[in-house]
C-alpha positions as CSV (number, residue, x, y, z in Angstrom):
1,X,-64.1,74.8,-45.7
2,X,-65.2,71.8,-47.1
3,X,-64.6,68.6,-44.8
4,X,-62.0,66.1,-45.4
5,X,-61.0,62.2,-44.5
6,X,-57.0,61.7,-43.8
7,X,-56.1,58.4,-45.9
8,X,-53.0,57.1,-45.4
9,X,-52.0,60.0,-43.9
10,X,-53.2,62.4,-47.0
11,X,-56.1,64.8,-46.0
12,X,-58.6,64.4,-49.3
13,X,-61.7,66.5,-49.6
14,X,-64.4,64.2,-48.8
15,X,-66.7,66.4,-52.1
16,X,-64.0,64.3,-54.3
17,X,-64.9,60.7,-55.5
18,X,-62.9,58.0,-56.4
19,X,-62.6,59.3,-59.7
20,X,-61.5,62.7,-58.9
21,X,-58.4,60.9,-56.6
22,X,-56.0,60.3,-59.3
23,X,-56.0,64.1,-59.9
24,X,-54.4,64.5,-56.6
25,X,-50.9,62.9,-57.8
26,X,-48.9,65.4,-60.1
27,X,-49.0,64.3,-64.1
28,X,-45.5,63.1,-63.9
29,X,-46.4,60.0,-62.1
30,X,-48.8,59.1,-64.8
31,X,-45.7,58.9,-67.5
32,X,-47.8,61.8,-69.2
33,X,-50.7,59.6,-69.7
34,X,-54.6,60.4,-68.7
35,X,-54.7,59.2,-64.8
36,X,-58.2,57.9,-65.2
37,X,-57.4,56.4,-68.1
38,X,-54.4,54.5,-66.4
39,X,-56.6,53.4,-63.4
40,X,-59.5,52.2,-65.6
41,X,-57.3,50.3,-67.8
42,X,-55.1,48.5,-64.9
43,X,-57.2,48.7,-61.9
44,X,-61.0,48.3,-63.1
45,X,-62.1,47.5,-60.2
46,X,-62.1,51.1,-58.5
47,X,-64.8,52.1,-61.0
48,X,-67.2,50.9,-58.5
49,X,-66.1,52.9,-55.7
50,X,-67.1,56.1,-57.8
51,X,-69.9,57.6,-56.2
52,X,-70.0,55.4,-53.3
53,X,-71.9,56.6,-50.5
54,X,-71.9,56.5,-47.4
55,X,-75.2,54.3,-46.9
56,X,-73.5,51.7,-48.1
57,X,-70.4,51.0,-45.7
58,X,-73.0,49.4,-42.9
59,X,-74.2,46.9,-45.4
60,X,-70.9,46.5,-47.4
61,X,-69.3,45.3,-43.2
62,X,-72.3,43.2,-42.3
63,X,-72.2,41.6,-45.7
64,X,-68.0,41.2,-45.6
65,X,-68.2,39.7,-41.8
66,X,-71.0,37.8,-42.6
67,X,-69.3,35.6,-45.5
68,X,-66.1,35.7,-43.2
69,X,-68.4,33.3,-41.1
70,X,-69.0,31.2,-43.9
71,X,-65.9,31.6,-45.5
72,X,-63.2,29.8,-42.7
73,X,-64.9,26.7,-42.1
74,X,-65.6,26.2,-46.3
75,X,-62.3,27.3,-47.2
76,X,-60.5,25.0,-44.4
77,X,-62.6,22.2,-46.2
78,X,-62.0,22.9,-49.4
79,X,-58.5,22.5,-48.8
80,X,-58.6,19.1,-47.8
81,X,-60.7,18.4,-50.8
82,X,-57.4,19.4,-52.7
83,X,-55.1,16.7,-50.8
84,X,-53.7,19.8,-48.4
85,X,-53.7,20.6,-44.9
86,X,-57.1,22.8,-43.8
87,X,-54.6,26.3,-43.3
88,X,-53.8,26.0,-47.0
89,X,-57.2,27.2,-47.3
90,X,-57.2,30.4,-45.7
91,X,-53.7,30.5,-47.0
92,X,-55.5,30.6,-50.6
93,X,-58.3,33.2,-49.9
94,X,-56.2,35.9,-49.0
95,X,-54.6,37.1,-52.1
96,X,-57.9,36.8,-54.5
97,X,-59.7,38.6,-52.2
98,X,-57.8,41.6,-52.6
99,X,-57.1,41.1,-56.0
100,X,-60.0,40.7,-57.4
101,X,-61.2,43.5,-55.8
102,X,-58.9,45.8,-57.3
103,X,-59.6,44.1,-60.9
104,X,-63.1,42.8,-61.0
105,X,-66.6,44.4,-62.9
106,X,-68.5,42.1,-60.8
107,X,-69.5,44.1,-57.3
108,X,-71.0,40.3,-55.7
109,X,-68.7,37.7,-56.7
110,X,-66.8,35.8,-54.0
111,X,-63.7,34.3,-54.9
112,X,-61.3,31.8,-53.6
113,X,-61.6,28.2,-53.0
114,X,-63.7,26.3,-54.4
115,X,-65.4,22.8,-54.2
116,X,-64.6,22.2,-57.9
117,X,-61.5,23.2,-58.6
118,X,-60.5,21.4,-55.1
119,X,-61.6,18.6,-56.5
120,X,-59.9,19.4,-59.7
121,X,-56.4,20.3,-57.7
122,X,-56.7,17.0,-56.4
123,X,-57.0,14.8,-59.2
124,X,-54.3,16.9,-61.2
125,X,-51.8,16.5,-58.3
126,X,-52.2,13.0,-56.9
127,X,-50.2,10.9,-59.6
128,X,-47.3,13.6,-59.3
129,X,-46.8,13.8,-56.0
130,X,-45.4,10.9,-55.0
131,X,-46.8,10.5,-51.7
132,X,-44.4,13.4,-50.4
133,X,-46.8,16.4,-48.4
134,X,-44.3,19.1,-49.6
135,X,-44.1,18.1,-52.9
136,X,-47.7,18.5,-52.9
137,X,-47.7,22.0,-52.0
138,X,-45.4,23.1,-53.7
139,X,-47.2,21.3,-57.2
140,X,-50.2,22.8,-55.4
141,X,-48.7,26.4,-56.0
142,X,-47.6,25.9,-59.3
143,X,-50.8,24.4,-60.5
144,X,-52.6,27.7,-59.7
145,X,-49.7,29.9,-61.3
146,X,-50.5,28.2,-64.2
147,X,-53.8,28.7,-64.3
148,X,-53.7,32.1,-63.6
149,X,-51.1,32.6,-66.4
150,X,-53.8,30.6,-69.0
151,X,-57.0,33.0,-67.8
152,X,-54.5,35.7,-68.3
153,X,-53.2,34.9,-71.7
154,X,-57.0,34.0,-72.9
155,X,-57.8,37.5,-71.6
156,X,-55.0,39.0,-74.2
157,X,-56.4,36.9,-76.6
158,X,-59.6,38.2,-75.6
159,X,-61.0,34.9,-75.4
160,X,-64.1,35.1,-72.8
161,X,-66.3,33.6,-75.1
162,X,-64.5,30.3,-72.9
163,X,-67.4,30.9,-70.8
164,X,-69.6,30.0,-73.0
165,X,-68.3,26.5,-73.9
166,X,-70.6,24.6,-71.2
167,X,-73.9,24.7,-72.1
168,X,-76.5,24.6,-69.3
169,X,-77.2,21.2,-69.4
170,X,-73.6,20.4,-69.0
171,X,-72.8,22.2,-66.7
172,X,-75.4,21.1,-64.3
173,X,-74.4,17.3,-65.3
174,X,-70.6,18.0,-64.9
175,X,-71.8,20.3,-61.5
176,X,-73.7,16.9,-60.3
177,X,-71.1,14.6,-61.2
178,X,-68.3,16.1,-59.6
179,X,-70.9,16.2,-56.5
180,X,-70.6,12.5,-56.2
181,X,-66.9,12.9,-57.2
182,X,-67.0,15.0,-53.9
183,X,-69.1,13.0,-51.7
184,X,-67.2,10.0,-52.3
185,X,-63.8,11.6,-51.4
186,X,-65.2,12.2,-47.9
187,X,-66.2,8.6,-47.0
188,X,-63.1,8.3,-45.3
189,X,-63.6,11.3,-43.2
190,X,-66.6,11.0,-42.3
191,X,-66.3,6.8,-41.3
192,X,-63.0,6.7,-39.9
193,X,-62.6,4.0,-42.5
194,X,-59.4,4.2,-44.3
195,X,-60.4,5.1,-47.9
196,X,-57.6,5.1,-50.7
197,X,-57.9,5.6,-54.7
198,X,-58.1,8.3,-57.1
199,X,-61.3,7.3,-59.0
200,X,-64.3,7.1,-57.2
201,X,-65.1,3.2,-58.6
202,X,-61.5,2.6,-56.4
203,X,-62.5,4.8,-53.3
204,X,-66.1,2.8,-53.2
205,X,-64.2,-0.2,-53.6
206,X,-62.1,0.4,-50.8
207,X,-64.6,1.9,-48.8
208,X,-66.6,-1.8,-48.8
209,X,-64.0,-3.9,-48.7
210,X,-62.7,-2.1,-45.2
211,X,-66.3,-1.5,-43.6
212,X,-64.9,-3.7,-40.7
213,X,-63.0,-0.6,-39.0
214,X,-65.9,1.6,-39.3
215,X,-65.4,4.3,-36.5
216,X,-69.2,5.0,-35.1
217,X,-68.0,8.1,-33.2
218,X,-66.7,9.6,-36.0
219,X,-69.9,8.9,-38.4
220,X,-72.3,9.9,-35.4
221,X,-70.3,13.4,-35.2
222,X,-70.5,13.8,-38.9
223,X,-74.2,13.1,-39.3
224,X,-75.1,15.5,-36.4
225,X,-73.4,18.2,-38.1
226,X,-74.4,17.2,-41.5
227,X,-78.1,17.2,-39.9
228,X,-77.3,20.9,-38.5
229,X,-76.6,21.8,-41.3
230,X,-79.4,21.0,-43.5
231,X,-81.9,22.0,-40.7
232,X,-80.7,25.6,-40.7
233,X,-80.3,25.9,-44.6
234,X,-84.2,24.4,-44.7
235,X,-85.2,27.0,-41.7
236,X,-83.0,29.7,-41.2
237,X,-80.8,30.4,-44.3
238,X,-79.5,33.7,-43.1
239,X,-77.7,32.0,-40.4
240,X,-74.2,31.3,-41.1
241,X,-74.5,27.4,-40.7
242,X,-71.2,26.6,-41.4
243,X,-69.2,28.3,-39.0
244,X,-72.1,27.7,-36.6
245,X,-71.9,23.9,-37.2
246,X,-67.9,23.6,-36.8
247,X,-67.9,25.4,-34.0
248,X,-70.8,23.6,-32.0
249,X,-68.6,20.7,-33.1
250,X,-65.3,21.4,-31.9
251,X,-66.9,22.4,-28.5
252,X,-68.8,19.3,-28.2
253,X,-65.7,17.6,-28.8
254,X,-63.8,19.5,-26.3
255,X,-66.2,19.4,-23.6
256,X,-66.5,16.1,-24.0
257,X,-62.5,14.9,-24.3
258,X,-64.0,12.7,-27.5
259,X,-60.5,12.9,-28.6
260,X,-60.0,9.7,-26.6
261,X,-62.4,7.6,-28.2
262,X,-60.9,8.0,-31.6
263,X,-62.2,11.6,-33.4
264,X,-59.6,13.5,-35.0
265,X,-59.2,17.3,-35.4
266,X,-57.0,19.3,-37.8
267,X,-54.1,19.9,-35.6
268,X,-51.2,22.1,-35.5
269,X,-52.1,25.4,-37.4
270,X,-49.0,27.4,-38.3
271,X,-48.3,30.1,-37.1
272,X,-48.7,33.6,-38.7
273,X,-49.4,34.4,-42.6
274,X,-47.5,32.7,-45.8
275,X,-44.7,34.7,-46.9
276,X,-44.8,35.2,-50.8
277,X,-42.7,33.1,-52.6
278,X,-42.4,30.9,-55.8
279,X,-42.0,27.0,-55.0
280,X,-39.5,25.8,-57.4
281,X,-40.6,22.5,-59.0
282,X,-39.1,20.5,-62.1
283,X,-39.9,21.5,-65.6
284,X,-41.3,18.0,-66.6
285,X,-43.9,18.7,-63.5
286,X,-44.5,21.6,-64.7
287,X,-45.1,20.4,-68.5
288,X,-47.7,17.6,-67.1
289,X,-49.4,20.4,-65.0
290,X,-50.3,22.2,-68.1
291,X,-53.5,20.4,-69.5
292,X,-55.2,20.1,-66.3
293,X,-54.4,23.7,-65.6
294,X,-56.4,24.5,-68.8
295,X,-59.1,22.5,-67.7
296,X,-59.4,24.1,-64.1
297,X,-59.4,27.2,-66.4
298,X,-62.1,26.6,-68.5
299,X,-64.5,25.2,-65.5
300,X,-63.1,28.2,-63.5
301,X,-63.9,30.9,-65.8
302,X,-67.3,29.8,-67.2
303,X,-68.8,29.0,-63.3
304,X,-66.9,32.9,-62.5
305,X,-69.0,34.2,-65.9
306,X,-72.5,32.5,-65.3
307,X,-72.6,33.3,-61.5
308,X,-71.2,37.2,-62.1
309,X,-73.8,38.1,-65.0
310,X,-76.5,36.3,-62.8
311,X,-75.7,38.3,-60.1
312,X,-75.1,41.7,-62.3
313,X,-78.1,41.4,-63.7
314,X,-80.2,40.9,-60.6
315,X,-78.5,43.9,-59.4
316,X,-78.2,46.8,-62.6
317,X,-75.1,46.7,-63.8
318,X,-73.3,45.0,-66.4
319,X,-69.8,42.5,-66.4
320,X,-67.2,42.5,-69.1
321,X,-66.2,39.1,-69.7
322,X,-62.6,39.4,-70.8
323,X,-61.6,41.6,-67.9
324,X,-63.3,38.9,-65.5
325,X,-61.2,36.3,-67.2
326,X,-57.8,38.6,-66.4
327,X,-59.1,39.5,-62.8
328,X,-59.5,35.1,-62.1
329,X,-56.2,34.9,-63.8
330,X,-54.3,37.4,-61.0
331,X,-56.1,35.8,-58.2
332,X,-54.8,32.5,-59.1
333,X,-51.7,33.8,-59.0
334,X,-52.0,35.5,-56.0
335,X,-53.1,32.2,-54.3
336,X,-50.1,30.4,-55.9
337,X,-47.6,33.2,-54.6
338,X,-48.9,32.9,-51.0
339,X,-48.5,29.1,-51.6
340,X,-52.2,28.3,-52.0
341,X,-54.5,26.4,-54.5
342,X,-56.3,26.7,-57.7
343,X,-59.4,29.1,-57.1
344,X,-62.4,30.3,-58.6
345,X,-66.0,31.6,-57.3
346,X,-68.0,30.4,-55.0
347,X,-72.0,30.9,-55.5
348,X,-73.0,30.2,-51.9
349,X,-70.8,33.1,-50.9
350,X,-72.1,35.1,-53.2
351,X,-75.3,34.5,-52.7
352,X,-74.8,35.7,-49.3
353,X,-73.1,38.8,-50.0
354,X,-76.2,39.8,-52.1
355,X,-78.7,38.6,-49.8
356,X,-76.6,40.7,-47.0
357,X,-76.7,43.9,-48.9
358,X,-73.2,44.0,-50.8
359,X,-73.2,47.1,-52.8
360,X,-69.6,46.8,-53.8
361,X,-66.4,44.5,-53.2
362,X,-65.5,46.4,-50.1
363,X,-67.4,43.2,-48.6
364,X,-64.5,41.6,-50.1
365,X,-61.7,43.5,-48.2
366,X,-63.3,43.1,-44.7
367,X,-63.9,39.6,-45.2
368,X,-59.9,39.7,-45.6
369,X,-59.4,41.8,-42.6
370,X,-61.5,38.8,-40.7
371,X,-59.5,36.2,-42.3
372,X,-56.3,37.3,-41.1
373,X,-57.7,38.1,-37.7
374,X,-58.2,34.7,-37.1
375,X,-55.2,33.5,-38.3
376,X,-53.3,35.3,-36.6
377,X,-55.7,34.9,-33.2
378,X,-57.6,32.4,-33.3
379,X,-55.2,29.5,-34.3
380,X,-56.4,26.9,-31.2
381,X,-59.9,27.3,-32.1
382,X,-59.3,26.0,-35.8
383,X,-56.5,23.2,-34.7
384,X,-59.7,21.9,-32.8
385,X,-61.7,21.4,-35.6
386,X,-63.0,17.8,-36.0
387,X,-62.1,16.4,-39.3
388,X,-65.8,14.9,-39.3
389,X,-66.4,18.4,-39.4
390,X,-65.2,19.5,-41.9
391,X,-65.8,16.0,-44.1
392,X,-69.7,16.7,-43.3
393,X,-69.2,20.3,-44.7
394,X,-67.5,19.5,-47.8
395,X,-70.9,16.7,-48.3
396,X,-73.1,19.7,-47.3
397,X,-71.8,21.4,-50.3
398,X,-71.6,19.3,-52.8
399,X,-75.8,17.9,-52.2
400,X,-76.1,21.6,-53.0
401,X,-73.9,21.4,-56.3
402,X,-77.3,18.2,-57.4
403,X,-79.5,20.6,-58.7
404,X,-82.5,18.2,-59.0
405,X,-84.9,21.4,-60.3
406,X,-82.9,21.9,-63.3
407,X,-83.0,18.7,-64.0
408,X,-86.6,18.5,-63.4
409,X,-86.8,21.8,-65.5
410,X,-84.5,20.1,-68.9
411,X,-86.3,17.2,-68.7
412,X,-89.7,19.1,-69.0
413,X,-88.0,21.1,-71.8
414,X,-86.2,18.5,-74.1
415,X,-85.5,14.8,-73.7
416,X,-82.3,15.5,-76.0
417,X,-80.8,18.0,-73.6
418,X,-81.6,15.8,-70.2
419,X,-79.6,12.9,-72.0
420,X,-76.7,15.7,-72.2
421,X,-77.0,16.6,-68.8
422,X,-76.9,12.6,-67.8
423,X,-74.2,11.8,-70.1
424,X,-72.0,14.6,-68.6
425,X,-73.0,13.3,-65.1
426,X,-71.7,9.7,-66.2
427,X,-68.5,10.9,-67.9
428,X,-67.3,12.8,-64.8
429,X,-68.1,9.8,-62.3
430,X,-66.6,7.1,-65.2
431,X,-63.5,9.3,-66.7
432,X,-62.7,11.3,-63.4
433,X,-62.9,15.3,-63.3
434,X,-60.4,16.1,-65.7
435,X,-61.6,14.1,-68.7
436,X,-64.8,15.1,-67.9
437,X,-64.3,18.5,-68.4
438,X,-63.0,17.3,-71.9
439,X,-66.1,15.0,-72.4
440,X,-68.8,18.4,-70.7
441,X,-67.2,20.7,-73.4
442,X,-66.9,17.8,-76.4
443,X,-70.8,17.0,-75.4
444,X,-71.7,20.7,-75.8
445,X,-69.9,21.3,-78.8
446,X,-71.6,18.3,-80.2
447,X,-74.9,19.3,-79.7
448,X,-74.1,22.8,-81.1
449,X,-72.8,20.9,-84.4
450,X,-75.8,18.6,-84.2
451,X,-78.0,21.3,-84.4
452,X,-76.0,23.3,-87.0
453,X,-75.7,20.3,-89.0
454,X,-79.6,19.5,-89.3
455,X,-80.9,23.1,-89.0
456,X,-84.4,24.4,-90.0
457,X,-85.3,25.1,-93.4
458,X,-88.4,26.4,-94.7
459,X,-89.8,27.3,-98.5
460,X,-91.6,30.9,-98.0
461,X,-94.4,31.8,-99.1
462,X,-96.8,34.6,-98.7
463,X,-99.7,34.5,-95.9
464,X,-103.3,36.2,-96.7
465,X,-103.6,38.9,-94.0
466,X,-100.1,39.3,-92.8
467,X,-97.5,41.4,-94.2
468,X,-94.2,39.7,-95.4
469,X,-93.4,36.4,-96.4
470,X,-93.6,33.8,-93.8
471,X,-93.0,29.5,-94.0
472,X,-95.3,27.8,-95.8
473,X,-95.3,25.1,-93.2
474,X,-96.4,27.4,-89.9
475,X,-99.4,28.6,-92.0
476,X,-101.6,26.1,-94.0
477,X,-102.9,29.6,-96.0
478,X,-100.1,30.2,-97.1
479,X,-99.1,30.5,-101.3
480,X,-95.7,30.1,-102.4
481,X,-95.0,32.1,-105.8
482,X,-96.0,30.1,-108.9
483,X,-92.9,28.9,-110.4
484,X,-91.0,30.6,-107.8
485,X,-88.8,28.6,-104.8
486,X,-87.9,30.7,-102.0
487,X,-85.6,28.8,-99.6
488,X,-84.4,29.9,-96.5
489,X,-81.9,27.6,-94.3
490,X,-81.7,28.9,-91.1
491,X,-78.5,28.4,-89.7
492,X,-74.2,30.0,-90.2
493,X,-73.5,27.9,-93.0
494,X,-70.1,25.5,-92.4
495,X,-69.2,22.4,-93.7
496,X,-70.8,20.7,-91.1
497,X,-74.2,21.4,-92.8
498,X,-73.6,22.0,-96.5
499,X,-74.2,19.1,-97.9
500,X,-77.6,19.5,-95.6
501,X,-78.2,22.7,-97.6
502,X,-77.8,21.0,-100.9
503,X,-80.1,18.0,-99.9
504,X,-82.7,20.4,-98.7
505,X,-82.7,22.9,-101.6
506,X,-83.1,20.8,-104.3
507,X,-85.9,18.5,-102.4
508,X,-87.3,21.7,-101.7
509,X,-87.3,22.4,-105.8
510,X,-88.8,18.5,-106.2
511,X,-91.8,19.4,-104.0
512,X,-92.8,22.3,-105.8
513,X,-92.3,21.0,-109.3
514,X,-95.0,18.4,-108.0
515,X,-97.0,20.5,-105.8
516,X,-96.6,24.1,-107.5
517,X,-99.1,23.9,-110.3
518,X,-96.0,24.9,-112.7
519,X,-92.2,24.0,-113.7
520,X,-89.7,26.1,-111.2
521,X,-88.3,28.5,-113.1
522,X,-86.1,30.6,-110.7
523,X,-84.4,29.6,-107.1
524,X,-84.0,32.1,-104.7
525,X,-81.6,31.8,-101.6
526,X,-82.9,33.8,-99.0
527,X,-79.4,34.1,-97.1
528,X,-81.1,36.5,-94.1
529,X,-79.2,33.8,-91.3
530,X,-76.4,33.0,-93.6
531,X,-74.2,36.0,-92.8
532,X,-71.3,32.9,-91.9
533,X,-70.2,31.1,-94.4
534,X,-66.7,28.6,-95.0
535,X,-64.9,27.3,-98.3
536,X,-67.2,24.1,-97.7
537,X,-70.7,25.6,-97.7
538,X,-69.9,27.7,-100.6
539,X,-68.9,25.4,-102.5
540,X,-72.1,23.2,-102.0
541,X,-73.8,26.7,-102.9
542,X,-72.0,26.7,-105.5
543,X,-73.0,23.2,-106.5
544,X,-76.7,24.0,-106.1
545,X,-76.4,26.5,-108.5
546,X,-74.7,24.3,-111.4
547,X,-77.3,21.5,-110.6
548,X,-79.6,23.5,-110.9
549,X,-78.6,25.6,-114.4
550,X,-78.6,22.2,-115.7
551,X,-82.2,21.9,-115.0
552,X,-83.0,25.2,-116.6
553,X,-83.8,27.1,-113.3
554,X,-82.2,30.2,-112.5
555,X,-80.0,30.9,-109.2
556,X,-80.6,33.8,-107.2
557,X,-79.7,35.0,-103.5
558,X,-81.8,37.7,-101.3
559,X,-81.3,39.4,-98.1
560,X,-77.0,39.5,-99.1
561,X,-75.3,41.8,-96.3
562,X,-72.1,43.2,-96.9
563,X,-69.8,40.3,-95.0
564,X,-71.5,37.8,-97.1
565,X,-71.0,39.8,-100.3
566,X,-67.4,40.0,-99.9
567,X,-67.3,36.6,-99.3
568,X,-68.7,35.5,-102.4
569,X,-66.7,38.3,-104.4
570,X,-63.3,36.3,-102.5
571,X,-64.9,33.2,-103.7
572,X,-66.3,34.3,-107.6
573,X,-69.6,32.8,-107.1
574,X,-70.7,36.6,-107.5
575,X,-69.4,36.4,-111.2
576,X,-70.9,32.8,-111.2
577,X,-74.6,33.9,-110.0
578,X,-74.3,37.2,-111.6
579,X,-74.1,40.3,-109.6
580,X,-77.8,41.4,-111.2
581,X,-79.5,38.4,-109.4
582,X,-78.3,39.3,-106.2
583,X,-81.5,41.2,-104.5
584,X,-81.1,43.3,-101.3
585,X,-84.6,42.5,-99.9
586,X,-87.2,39.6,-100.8
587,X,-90.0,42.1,-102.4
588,X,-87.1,43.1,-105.4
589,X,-86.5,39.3,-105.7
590,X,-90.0,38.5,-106.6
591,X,-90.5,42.1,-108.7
592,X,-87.2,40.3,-110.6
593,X,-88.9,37.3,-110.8
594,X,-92.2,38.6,-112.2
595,X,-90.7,40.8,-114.7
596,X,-88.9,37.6,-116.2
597,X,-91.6,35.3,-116.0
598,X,-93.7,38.1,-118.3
599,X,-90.7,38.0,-120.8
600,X,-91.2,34.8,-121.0
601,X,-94.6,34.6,-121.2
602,X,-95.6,32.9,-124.5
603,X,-99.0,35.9,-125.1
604,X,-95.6,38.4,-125.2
């Protein structure tokens, strides 16, 4: 008899995998539909339990206990960070965690709190709430149901490509600038000195004009464990320093009574976990909550995208982008159901999790398990925290957002891009974290543009030796085509480069008629990188062509595919051009060419 595991009271035959399970429930329950294909559609994340063995389980608990230890102390900070008491926190991780698990393609990625969207949650709130703590919440709430609901629609709309909005460079700039964002949130904690104001030219400003109550207790604490820190990061990464820190902390500080000479801890913890609920807020809160919830989106998703493929591809296996972007939409609104905060991934997590052996998110589920058991048991241990504590941690993390090697590494690439990567870091410290996620995706969208706008071009010409024809500029050997212009522009053509394409082609037709030994006789648009095209670029095409009829030269186009052609047909530059001058391949172009220039040839 084969052996068999009782789940949930159900004795299953341990040969069966996770994808044999669904077969154990009678059709019925399906509604008549495949019960794979039900599962896979609405719970994705079980596909990586298929197979699992049981090798795994040791390093799937060290790796889940492991970030536990990371995860309490980072989380409690975070949440202060968003303007909410430290439980909100752990408050937050416990829905996403077992979410995502269920919904997630990405076996690594650890969700919940995070330093930017904290931040974000912060900024977004702080003008609406009034100065009222339960107003805050409940905004708090909200502000990740509707963030979840965006990633959610955008993943009906099938609209990961979101992730793709922040180019590199940006995104280390916006990372770095909401660093300093972060660091100068936590003056006040980590001082004593009463710091107030939402951008961070008001927060340094009252942070030097109140340097006079300067608590040195409070800044001595800090340092020690911002020091600790550090030190074990430098020499013994694998250590959980975070909870190790706090902890050392909050003994120190109880050992030593050093509540009586001014350090504050987080206090009263409530007791027991959230019960899920929806906080009822007004609709004009609600309306003002919407563009910053996008925004929290956006950064969200494209820091969830970039860390998950890193980390799938370090590890075999491949994400799908649109059903990442629905799995951070449900956590976000389980964190806003169990009354918590905007969340997202975090990459130091993750990073641990890999480095610890994750094989899949079942790391995720007992870092829950350890989550609850200390909220439920260990209450007085995290009402002693030091605020200093947790101020030093939150600094901790954000020196690791400054990614001074990739800025090393784009400077040593292009100046163009480092000036990106600054400008982004200026707009987030100048505008605030909002705006600057306008101003990160505005920056990268006008580079893209900038480069489209002023792409490559090249005249072609063929190369002694190598097979093809090749750009007469990479190969001083190379012989364009008497009489022949072959002009490639190598970029989607869009209005934003079409009168480019029109400049280039006909100076491209001036420089042979002076350099080419012979009058141009025929253009040829190779249209190889052109698949692309708008109204605007073909009608600058279709320009080119009149101007240069009235010059005598013909118009062709090579290398047409089947999108462009139907574009052109929609257009009726194919009856302009004339369908017999449109050539499948370069080679047939120049045969054309050749035939026509011996017609014309006055010995004929």
């Amino acid at each position: 008899m084969a052996a068999t595991v009782t789940l949930v009271g159900v004795r299953v035959p341990t040969r069966h995998s996770v994808q044999d399970l669904p077969h154990l429930a009678p059709a019925s329950f399906w509604g008549g539909h495949n019960a794979e294909t039900v599962l896979a559609r609405f719970l994705p994340g079980l596909r990586q339990f298929d197979g699992y063995q049981r090798a795994w389980l040791r390093s799937d608990v060290v790796a889940g206990i492991t970030v536990a230890a990371y995860l309490v102390p980072q989380v409690m900070a975070y949440a202060t960070v968003a303007g909410l008491p430290p439980v909100v926190g752990l408050w937050a991780v416990l829905g996403p965690l077992a979410v995502y698990t269920l919904l997630a393609t990405s076996r690594q990625l650890s969700v919940g709190p995070e330093s930017t969207t904290a931040l974000l949650t912060a900024v977004a709130l702080a003008p609406l709430a009034l100065g009222d703590p339960e107003r805050y919440a409940a905004l708090a709430a909200v502000l990740a149901l509707l963030v979840g609901g965006v990633c959610l629609l955008a993943a009906v709309a099938r609209l990961g490509v979101l992730a793709d909005l922040l180019s590199r460079p940006v995104l280390i700039g916006y990372l770095a600038g909401t660093a300093g964002m972060m660091i100068a949130g936590q003056l006040g904690r980590v001082s004593g000195v009463p710091v107030s104001g939402e951008s961070i030219i008001a927060q340094l400003r009252s942070f030097v004009t109140q340097l006079d109550q300067w608590h040195w207790p409070t800044s001595v604490l800090a340092a020690a464990v911002l020091s600790g820190l550090l030190v074990l990061a430098w020499r013994a990464p694998r250590v959980p320093g975070p909870l190790l820190a706090v902890l050392l902390a909050t003994g120190v500080v109880a050992v030593f009574s050093l509540q009586r000479y001014g350090i504050r801890v987080v206090g009263t913890i409530p007791a027991g976990i959230p019960v899920p609920g929806l906080s009822a807020v007004a609709m004009a809160d609600v309306a003002a909550l919407i563009l910053p919830a996008v925004g929290i989106a956006v950064v969200g998703f494209s820091d969830n995208a970039l860390t998950a493929r890193a980390f799938a591809a370090r590890n075999g296996y491949r994400v799908e982008a649109n059903t990442e972007l629905a799995a951070l939409g449900a956590t976000n609104v389980a964190a806003g159901v169990l009354h918590g905060f905007p969340v997202s991934c975090s990459g130091s997590r993750t990073t641990i999790a890999d480095a610890m052996g994750a094989r899949t998110q079942l790391y995720s589920v007992v870092a829950l398990g350890s989550v609850l058991a200390v909220l439920l048991g260990a209450r007085d241990v995290l009402a002693a925290f030091p605020s200093a504590a947790l101020g030093a941690l939150v600094i901790y993390a954000a020196l690791r957002l400054i990614d001074v090697a990739e800025f090393r590494r784009i400077a040593r690439f292009r100046r163009s891009e480092l000036v990106l990567a600054l400008g982004t870091v200026a707009a987030v410290l100048a505008l605030g974290v909002l705006y600057g996620v306008l101003v990160a995706i505005a920056l990268s969208t006008f580079d893209l543009l900038r480069r489209i706008a002023r792409a490559h071009d090249a005249v072609l010409g063929f190369v002694p030796g190598l097979a093809g024809m090749h750009d007469i500029d990479d190969y001083p050997g190379a012989k364009p085509v008497p009489g022949l212009v072959i002009y490639r522009y190598d970029a989607p053509l869009c209005f934003a480069n079409a009168e480019d394409l029109h400049r280039g082609a006909l100076a491209a037709v001036d420089w042979s008629a002076e350099h080419g030994g012979e009058p141009v006789r025929w253009f040829v648009l190779n249209v190889e990188a052109n698949v692309e095209v708008d109204l605007t670029a073909l009608d600058a095409v279709e320009q080119l062509r009149a101007d240069l009829a009235a010059r005598d030269i013909v118009f062709a186009m090579a290398r047409v595919k089947r999108d462009l052609r139907d574009d052109l047909d929609a257009f009726g530059l194919t009856a302009a051009i004339g369908e017999h001058h449109l050539y499948p391949t370069l080679p047939t172009a120049v045969a054309a060419y050749e035939a026509d220039r011996e017609k014309r040839s006055p010995d004929r």
